[in-house]
TILUMFI-66740 format. One line per 10 residues: number of its first residue (from 1); for each residue x, y, z of C-alpha. Coordinates in Angstrom, 1 decimal, padded with zeros to 4 digits, always signed. Each point is the difference from the previous one (the first is absolute). Example, Ala and Ser with C-alpha at 12.3 -4.5 7.8 and 13.67 -1.06 7.14 Angstrom:
2
1) +012.3 -004.5 +007.8  +001.4 +003.4 -000.7
# end
This chain:
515
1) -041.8 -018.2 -007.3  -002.6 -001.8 -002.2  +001.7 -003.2 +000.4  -000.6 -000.1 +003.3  -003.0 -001.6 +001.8  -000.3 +002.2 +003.2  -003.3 -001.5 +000.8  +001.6 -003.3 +000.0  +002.8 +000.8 +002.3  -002.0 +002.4 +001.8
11) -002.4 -003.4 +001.0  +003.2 -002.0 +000.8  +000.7 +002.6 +002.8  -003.4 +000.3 +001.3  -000.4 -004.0 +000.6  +004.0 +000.1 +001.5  -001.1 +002.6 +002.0  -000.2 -001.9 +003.2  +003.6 -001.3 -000.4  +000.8 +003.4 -000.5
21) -001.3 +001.5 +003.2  +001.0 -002.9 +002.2  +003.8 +000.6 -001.2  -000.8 +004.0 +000.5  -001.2 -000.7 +003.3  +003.1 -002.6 +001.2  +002.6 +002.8 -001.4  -002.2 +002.8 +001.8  -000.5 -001.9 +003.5  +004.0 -000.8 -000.3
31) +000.7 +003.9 -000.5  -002.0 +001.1 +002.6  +001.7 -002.1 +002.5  +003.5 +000.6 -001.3  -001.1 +003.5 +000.4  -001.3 -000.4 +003.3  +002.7 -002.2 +001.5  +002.8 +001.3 -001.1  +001.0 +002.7 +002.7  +000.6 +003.7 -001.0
41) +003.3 +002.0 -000.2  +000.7 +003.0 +000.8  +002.2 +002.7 -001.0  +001.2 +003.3 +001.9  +001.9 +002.7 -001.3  +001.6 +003.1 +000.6  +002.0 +002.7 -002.3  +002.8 +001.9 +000.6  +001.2 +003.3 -001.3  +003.3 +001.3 -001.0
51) +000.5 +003.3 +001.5  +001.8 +002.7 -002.3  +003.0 +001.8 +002.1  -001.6 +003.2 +002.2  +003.4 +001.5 -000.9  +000.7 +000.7 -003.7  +002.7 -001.7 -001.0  +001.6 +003.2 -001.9  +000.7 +001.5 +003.8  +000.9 -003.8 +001.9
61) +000.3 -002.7 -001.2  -000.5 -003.5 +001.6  +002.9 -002.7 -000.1  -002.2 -002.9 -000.7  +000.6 -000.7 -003.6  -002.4 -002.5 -000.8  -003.6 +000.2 -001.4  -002.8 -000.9 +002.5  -000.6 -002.9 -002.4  +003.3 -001.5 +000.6
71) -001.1 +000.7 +003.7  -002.8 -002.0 +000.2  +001.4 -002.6 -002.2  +003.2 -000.4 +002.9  -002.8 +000.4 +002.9  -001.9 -002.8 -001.7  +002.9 -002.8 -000.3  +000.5 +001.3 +003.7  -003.4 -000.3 +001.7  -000.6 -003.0 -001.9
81) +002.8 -002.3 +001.0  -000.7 -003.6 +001.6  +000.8 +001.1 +003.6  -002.3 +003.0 -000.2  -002.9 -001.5 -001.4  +000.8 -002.6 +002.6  -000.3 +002.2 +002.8  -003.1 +001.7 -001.4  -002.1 -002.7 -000.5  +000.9 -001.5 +003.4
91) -000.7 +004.0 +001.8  -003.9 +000.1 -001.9  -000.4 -003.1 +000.1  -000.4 -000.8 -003.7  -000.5 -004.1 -000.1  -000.8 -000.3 +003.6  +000.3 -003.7 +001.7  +001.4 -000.9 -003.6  +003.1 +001.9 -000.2  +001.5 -003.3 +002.4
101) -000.9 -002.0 -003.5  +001.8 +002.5 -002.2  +003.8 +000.4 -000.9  +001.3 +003.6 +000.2  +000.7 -000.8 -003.7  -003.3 -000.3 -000.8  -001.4 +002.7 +002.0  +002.4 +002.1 -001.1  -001.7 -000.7 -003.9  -003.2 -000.2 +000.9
111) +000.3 +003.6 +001.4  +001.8 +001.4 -003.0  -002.7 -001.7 -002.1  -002.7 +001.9 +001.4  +001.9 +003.3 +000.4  -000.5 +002.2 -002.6  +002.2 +003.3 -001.2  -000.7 +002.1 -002.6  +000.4 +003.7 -001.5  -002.9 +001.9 -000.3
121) +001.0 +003.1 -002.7  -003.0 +002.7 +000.8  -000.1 +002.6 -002.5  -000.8 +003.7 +000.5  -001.8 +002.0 -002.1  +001.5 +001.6 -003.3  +003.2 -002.3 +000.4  +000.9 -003.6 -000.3  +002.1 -000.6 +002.5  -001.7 +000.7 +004.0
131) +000.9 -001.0 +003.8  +001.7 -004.0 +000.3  -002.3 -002.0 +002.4  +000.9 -003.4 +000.9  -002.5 -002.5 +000.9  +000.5 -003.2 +002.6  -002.6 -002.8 +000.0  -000.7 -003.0 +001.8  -002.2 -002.9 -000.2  -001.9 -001.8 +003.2
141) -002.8 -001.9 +000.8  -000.8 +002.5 +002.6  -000.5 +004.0 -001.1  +001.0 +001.2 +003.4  +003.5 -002.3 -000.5  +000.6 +001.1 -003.7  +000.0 +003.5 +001.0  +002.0 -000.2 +003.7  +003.0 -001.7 -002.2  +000.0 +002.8 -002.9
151) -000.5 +002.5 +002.8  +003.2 -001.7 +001.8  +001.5 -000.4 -003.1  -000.4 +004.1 -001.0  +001.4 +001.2 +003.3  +003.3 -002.1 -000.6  +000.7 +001.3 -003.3  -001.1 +003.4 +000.4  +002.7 -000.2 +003.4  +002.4 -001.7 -002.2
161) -000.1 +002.5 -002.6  +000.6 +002.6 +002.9  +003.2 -002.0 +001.8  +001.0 -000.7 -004.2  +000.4 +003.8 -000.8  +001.3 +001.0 +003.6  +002.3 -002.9 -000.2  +001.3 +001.0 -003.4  +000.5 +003.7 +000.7  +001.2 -000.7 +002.8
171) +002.8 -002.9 -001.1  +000.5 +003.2 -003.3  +000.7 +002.0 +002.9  +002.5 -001.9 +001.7  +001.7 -000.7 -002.9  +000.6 +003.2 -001.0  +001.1 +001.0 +003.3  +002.9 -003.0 +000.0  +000.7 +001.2 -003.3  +000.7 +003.2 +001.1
181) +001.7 -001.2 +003.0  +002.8 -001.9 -002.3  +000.5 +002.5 -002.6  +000.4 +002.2 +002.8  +002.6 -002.2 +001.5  +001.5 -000.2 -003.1  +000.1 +003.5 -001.1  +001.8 +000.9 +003.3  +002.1 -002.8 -000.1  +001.3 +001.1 -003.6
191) +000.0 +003.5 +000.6  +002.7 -001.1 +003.2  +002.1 -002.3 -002.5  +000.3 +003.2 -002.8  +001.0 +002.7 +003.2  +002.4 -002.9 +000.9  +001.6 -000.3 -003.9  +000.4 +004.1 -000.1  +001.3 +000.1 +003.5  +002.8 -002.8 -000.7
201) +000.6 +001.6 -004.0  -000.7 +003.5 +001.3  +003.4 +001.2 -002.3  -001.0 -002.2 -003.2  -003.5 +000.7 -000.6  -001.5 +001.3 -003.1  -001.3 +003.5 +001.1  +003.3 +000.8 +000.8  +002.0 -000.9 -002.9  +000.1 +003.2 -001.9
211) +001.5 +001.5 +003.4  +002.4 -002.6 +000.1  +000.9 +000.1 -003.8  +000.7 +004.2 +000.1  +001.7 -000.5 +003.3  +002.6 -002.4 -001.5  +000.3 +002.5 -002.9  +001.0 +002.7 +002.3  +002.6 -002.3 +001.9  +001.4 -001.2 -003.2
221) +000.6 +003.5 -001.0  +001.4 +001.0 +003.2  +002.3 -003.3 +000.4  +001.3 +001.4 -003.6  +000.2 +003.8 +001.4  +002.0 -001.8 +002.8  +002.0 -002.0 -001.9  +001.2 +003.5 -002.6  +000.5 +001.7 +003.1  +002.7 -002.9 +002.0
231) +001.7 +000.0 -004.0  +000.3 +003.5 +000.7  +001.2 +000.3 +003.1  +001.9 -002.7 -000.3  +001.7 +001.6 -003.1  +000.5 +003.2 +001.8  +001.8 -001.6 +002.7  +002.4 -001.5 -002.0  +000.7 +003.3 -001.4  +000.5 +001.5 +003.2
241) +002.3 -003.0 +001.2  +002.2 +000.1 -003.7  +000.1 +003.9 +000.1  +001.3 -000.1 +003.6  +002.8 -002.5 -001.4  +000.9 +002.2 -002.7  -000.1 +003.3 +001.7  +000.1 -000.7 +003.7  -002.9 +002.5 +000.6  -003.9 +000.5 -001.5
251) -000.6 +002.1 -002.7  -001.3 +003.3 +000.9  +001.5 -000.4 +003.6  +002.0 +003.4 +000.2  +003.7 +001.4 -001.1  +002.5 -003.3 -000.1  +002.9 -000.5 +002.1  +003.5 -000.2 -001.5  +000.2 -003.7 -000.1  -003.3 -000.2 -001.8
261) +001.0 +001.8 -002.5  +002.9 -001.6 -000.1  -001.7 -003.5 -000.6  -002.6 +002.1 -002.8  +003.1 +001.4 -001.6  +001.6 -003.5 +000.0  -003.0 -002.0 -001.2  -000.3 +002.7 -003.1  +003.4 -001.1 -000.8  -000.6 -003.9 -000.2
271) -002.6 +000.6 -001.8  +002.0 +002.3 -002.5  +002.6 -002.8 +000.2  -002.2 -003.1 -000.7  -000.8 +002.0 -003.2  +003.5 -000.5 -000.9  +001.8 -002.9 +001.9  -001.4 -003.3 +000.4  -000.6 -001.3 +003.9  +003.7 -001.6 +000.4
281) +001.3 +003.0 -000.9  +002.5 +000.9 +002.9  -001.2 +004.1 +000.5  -003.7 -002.1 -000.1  +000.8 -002.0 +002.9  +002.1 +002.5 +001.6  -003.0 +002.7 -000.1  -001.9 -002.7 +001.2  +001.6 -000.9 +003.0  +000.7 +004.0 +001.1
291) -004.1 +000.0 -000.4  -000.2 -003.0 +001.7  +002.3 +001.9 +003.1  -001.5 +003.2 -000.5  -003.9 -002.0 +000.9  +001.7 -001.7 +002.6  +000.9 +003.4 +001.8  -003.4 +001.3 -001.0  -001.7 -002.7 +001.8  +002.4 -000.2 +003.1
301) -001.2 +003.7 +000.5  -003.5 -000.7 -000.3  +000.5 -002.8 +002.1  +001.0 +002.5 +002.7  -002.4 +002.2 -000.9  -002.6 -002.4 +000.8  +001.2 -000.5 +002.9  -001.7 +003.9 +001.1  -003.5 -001.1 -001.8  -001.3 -002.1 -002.9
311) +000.6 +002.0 -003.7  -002.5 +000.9 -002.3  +000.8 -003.1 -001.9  -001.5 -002.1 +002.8  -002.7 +001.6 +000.6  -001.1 +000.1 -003.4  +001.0 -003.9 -000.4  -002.1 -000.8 +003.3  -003.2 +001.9 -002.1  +000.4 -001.9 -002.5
321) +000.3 -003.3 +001.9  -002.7 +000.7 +002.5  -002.1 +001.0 -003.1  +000.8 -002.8 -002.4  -000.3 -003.0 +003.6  -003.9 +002.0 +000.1  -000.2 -000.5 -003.9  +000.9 -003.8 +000.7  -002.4 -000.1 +002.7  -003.0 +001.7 -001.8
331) +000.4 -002.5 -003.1  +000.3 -003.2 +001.9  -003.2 +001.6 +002.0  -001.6 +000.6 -004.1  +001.2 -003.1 -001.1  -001.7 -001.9 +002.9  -003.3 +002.0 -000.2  +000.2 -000.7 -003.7  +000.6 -003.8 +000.1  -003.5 +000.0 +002.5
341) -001.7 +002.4 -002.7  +001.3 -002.3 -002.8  -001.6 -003.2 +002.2  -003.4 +001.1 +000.8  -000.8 +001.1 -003.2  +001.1 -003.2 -001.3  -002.3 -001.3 +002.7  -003.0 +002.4 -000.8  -001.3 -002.0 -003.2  -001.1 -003.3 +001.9
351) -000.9 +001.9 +003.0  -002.5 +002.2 -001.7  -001.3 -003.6 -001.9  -000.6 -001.2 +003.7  -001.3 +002.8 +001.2  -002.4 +000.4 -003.0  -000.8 -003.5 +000.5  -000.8 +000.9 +003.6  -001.8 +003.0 -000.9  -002.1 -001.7 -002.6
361) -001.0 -002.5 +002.1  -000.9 +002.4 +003.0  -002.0 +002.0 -002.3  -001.9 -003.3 -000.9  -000.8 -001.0 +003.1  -001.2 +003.8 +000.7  -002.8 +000.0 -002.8  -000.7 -003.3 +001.4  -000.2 +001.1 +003.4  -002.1 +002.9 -001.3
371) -002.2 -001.9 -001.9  -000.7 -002.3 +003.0  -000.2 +003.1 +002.5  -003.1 +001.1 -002.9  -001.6 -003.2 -000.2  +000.6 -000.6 +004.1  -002.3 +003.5 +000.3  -002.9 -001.5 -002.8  +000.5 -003.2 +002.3  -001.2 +001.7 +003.3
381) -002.6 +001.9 -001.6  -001.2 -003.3 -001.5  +000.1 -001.4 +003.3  -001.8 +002.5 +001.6  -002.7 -000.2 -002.8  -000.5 -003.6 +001.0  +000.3 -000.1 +003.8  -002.9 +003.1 -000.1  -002.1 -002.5 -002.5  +000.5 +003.0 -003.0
391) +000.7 -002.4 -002.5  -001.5 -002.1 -002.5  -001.9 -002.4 +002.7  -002.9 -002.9 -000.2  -003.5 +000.9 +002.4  -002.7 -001.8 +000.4  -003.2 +001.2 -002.2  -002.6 -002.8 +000.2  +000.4 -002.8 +003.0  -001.7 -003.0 -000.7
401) -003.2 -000.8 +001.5  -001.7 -003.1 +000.3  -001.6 -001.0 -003.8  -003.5 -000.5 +000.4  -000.4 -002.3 -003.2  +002.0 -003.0 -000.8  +002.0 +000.4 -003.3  -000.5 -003.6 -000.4  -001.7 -001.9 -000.9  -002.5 +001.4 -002.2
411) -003.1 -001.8 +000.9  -002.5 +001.5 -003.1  +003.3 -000.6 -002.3  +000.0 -003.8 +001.1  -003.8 -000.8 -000.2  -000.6 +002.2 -003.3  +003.6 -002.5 -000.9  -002.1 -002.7 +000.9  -003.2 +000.9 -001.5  +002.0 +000.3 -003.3
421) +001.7 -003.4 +000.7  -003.1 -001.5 +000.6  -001.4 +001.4 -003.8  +003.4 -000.9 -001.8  +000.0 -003.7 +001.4  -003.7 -000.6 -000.7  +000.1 +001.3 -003.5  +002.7 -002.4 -000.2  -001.1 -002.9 +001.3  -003.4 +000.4 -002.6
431) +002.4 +000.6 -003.1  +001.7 -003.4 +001.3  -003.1 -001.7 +000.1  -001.2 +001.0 -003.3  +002.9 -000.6 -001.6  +000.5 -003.4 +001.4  -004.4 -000.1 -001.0  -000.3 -002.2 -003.7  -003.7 +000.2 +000.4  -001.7 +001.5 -003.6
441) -002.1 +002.7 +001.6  -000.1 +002.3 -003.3  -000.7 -000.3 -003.9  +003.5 +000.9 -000.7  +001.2 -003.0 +001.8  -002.6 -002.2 -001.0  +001.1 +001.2 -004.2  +004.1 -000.3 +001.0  -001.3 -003.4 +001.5  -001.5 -001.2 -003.2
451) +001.8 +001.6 -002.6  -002.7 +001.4 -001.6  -002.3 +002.6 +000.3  -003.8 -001.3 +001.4  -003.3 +001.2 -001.0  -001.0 +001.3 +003.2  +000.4 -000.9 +003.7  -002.0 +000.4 +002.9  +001.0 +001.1 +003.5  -000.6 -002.1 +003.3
461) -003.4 +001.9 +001.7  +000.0 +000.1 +003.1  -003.0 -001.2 +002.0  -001.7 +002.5 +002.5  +001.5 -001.5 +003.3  +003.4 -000.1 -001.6  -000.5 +003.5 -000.9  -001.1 +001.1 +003.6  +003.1 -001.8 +001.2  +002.8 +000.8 -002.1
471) -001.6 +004.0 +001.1  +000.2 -000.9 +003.4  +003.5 -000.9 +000.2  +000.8 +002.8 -002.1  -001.5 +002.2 +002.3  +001.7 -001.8 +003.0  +003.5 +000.0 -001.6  -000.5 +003.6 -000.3  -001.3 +000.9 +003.2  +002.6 -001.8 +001.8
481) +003.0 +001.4 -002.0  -001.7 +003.5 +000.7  -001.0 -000.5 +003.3  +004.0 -001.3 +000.9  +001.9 +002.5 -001.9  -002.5 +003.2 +002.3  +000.1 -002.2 +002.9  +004.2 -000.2 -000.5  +000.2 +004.0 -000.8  -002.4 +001.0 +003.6
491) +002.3 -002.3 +002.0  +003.1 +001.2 -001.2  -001.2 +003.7 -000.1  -001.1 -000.5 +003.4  +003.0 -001.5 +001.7  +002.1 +002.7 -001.3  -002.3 +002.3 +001.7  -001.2 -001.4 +003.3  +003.8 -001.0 +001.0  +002.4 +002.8 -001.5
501) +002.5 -000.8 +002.6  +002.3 -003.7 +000.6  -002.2 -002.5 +000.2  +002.8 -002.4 +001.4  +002.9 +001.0 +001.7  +001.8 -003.0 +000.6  +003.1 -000.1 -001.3  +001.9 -002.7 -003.1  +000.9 +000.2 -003.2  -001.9 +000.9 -003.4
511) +000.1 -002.2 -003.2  +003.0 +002.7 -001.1  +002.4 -000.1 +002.9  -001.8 +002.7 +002.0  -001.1 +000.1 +003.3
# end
């Protein structure tokens, strides 16, 4: 700090002075009109709230699923599309008698550029998190305009939210009940096709099988019991044919007549004589042929015998037949049911794989059907929270008014810019000059001049009128940089508050794009 001569420079300032103030004063006088001439803008808002469900959601629940951010976000690519903005600023009136210069393109920006959306988070107390409040802006020349397009503006969005969560629940609803509709439809359409597979393989499904399997058991073992009893009744009737042959009556028949036992006596004999003579042994074949005579006689009277009535030998014979042609009937009748038994539990295997098949798939679609039958209920109950305004909904909490203050532009900001613009470019314009200044004005320049140290110098003395002069414009330079920096501050100040309202309401556009 002791190299510096703040006398020295101090003086530099003081005779620049004038300079100085005359640039403070062009930079004030130039914010003061900007300030005054450029018109004011205004900005109107409004807020809206996100209202919690009246209905907790652990008793109903609403069918919207999506957060009331998403919501506005949606409502806000929606409200703000080129043809609405069109038609609102055409309806208020936005540009007036220039809207016939403008494109719909470029109304369409202009409007989004002045819109402004945000999301105010409001805390409550004891907890970070509060109510959602949403905030629409807009920016005119006129206060009363700015707040009649947010106004508009709210009332579309907070209806569009409304027709939004009607229109979803009710578009959930309908949904549900078309699902319910076709699963319905197909349910009954499956349930026909499975009542039409057991009616047309009624004898070859699977709950039946084990019925099926014991009852071709038992007619297996009764085609056998059958088949040992025709064996023996066929064997018995042989008997009773070759025992008639032999003895012309039936054993156990009663005392025998004289030819009878005759033909007994006889057929002893051959067989005593077969023990001992071979078959071409003449007594062979003439006991033989007296047998053969004696049957013949035997017969001839049975013959006329049966002539009075049928003998025992018949009627036992016709038993037999009658029960060996039922025996023959009763197996083909086994034999048949056992070839269908045999068939349709063949057949049962890829039945019950179609009819599981079915089954499965019926039960599917059931859970389905339930399921959507559930959800269908939640659905109407969701709908009936929206259509009675229960839910989750956007209101209304502060309509915008008519702003009383411009936001911009800032009239004391510009001048105090000014004023500071003023200072900045006249200290500059002295440093300039002094620098670009060779005159040797102090010993230090005068010894840097010359090399070499002198004895002593003496300063310039100032006469008495130069004195009074150079005081004079000293005093002037300060009184006018003074007097223009207060005189700036009053007007400005004074301005802001003898015209708080638009002080032109004629419409064009800003230096930014805005109207």
């Amino acid at each position: 700090m002791g190299d510096i001569d703040i006398r020295f420079y101090l003086s530099l300032l003081l005779r620049r002075l004038p300079q100085v103030a005359a640039i403070i004063a062009v930079c004030t006088v130039g914010g003061i009109a900007v300030a005054l001439l450029v018109p004011p803008l205004y900005r109107a808002s409004a807020k809206i709230l996100v209202e919690a469900p009246q209905i907790p959601t652990e008793m109903a629940r609403s069918t919207v699923p999506i957060s009331a951010v998403e919501q506005f976000e949606v409502i806000q690519q929606e409200v703000t599309t080129q043809e609405k903005l069109q038609d609102m600023a055409k309806r208020l009136d936005v540009y007036g008698s220039d809207i016939a210069k403008m494109s719909a393109t470029d109304i369409a920006d202009n409007m989004r550029d002045r819109l402004h959306f945000e999301q105010v988070q409001l805390e409550t107390q004891g907890r970070g998190e509060g109510a959602t409040v949403f905030a629409i802006s807009f920016d005119a020349k006129d206060p009363q305009l700015a707040a009649s397009v947010v106004n508009d503006l709210v009332d579309r969005v907070v209806d569009k939210n409304l027709s939004l969560r009607t229109g979803r629940a009710g578009e959930t609803m309908k949904f549900f009940d078309q699902e319910v509709d076709r699963l319905g439809k197909e349910l009954s359409g499956l349930e026909a096709e499975i009542l039409q597979f057991k009616n047309a393989n009624k004898d070859a499904l699977p709950d039946s099988l084990d019925f099926r399997r014991s009852q071709q058991s038992g007619l297996q073992d009764r085609l056998s019991q059958l088949e040992r009893e025709e064996a023996g009744l066929r064997s018995r009737r042989n008997n009773l044919v070759q025992l008639f042959q032999n003895t012309g009556q039936l054993a156990a028949t009663g005392p025998l007549s004289p030819e009878q036992q005759m033909l007994q006596d006889m057929n002893r004999a051959l067989a005593d004589q077969l023990s001992i003579f071979s078959e071409t042994s003449p007594n062979i074949v003439a006991l033989r042929k007296r047998i053969a005579a004696l049957q013949e006689q035997i017969t001839n009277s049975g013959g006329a015998n049966k002539k009075a009535g049928p003998t025992e030998l018949d009627l036992q014979l016709s038993d037999i037949d009658e029960r060996l042609l039922y025996i023959t009937e009763e197996k083909a009748s086994i034999a048949e049911n056992l070839a269908k038994l045999t068939k349709t539990i063949a057949a049962t295997p890829g039945n019950d794989t179609k009819l599981s098949a079915l089954e499965r798939t019926r039960n599917n679609i059931q859970a389905q059907y339930n399921s959507a039958t559930a959800l269908q209920a939640q659905a109407s109950t969701g709908e009936q929270i929206e259509a009675r305004s229960k839910g989750g909904r956007f209101s209304v909490v502060e309509p915008a008014v008519a702003p009383e203050k411009p936001i911009r532009p800032n009239k004391l900001r510009i001048v105090a810019t000014s004023i500071l613009a003023g200072i900045g470019g006249g200290l500059g314009l002295v440093l300039m000059l002094e620098l670009l200044n060779k005159t040797v004005r102090r010993p230090s320049e005068l010894a840097e001049l010359l090399e070499t140290q002198p004895l002593a110098t003496i300063p310039y003395i100032l006469s008495p009128e130069e004195k009074r002069s150079k005081f004079r414009r000293l005093r002037l330079g300060m009184a006018l940089t003074g007097s223009i920096a207060v005189a700036a501050l009053l007007g400005v100040g004074a301005s802001e508050i003898a015209a708080p309202g638009p002080q032109n309401t004629a419409l064009g556009l800003f230096a930014d794009g805005t109207l």
